[in-house]
C-alpha positions in Angstrom: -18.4 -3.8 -13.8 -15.2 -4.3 -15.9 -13.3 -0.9 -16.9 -12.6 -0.9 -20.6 -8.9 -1.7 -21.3 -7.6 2.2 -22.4 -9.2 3.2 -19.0 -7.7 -0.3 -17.1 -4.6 0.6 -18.2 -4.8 4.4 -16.9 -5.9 3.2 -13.5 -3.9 0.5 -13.6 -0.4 2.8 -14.1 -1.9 5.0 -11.5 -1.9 2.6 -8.8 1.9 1.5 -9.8 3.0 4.5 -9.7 1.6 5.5 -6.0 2.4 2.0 -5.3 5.9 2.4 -6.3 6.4 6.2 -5.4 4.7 5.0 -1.3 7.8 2.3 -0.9 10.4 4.7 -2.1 9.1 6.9 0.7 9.1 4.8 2.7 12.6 3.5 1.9 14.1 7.0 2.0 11.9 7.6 5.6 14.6 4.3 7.2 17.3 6.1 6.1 16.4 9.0 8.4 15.2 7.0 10.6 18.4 4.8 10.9 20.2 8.0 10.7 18.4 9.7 13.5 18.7 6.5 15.9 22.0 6.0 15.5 24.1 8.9 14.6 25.9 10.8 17.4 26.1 14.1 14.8 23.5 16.0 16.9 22.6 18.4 14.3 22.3 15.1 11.5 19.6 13.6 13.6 17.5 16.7 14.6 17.6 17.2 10.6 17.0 13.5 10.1 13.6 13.9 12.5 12.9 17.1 10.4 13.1 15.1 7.8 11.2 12.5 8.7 8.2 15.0 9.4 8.1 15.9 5.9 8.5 13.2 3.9 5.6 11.5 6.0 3.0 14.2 6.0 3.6 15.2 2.4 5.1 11.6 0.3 4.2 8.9 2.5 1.1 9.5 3.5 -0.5 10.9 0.3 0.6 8.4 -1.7 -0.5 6.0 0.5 -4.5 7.1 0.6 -3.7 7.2 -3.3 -2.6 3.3 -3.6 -4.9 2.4 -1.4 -8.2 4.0 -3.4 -6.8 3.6 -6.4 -6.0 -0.5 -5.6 -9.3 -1.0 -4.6 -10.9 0.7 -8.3 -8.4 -1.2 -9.9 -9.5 -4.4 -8.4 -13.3 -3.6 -8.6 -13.1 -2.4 -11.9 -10.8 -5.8 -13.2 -12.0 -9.4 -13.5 -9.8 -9.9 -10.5 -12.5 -8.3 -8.2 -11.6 -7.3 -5.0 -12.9 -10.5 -3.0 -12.6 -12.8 -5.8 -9.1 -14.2 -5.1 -7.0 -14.6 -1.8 -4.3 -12.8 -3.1 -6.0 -9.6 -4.3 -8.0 -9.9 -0.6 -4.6 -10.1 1.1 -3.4 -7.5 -0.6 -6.1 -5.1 0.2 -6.0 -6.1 3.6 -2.5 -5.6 3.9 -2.1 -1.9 2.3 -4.9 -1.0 4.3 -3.4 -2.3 7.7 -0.2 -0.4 6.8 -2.3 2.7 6.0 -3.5 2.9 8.9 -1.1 1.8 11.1 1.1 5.3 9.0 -1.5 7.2 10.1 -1.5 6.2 13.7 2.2 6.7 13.9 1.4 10.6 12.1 1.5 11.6 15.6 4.3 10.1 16.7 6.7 10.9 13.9 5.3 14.7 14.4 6.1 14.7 18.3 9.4 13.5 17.7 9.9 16.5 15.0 8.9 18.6 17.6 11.3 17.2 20.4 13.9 17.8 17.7 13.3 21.1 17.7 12.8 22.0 21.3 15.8 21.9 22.3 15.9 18.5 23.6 18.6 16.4 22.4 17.3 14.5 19.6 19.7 11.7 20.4 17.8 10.6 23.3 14.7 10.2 21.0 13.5 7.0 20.3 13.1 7.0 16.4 10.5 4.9 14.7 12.7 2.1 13.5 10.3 -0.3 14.2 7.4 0.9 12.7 9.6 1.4 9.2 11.2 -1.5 8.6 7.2 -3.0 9.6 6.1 -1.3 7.0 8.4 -2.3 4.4 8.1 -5.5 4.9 4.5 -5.3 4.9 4.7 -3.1 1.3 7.3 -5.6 0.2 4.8 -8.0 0.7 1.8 -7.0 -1.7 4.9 -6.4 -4.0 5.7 -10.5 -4.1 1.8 -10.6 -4.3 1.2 -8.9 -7.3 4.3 -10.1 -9.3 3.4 -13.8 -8.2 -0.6 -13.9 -7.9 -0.8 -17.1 -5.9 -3.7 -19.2 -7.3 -6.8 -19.6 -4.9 -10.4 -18.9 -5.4 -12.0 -17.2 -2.4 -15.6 -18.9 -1.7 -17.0 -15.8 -3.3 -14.9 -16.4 -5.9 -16.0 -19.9 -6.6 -19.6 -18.8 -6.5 -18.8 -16.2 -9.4 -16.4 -18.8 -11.7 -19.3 -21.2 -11.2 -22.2 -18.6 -12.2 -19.9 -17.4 -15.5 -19.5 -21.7 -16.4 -23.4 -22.1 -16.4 -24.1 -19.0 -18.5 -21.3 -20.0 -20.8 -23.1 -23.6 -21.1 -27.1 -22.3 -21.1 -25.8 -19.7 -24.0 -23.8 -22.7 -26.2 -26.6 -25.2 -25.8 -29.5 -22.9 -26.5 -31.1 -23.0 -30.0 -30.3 -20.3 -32.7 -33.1 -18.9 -34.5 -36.7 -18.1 -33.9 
């Protein structure tokens, strides 16, 4: 089923906008992150992993779950359909690995808050460094994928183009009239 354009273009903006608002998250999140692995300002990187705590659990995460549901209405909603073309599948794929991979590392990102704050000295913490600049890459990723759109039918795809050429050639060759 194919949205009509007024409420493509909503759902459409929607997604762009989590999209966007998840990778400036998750940009701002390496900053602390750098900051809290390499800093020797004790009380910069207990705030940096303070930081970090809440711009996961309430930016980066939300948004997130957003780009990921919303992505998927958009595509199932759009004649690009979700399993259509390689680079829509990719793309899926991809935000939803990342997703989950954040939401694995939730637990890690809270234990190092917590360190932080014990009285532990959070320069002996390990940071996520890792796991960020992953990320980005990975978001950066389904960025060069939806600017560039890579041409290549999936074998579902095919099937569909195929299906839509026959009913285009049975409707222009069948008689008009009664």
């Amino acid at each position: 089923m194919t949205m009509r354009p007024r409420l493509r273009k909503v759902v459409l903006t929607i997604h762009v906008a989590t999209s966007v608002g998840w990778l400036g998250a998750v940009i701002a999140y390496l900053a602390l992150d750098i900051t809290a692995v390499t800093s020797r300002d004790i009380t910069a990187v207990r705030g940096a992993y303070f930081a970090m705590e809440v711009i996961l659990l309430y930016a980066i995460v939300p948004l997130a779950l957003a780009s990921v549901l919303i992505g998927t209405l958009n595509a199932l909603g759009t004649s690009w359909g979700l399993f259509r073309h390689y680079w829509v599948l990719v793309k899926v794929l991809l935000t939803a690995f990342a997703a989950t991979v954040l939401l694995i590392e939730t637990e890690t990102v809270r234990n190092l808050a917590d360190a932080a704050a014990s009285g532990t000295d959070p320069r002996d913490l390990p940071g996520t460094l890792l796991h960020s600049v992953g990320g980005l890459v990975v978001l950066l990723l389904t960025v060069i994928l939806s600017v560039f759109k890579p041409q290549g039918l999936t074998p579902h795809g095919w099937r569909k183009q195929e299906e839509r050429r026959r009913a285009k050639g049975v409707n222009q060759t069948a008689p008009v009239g009664p």
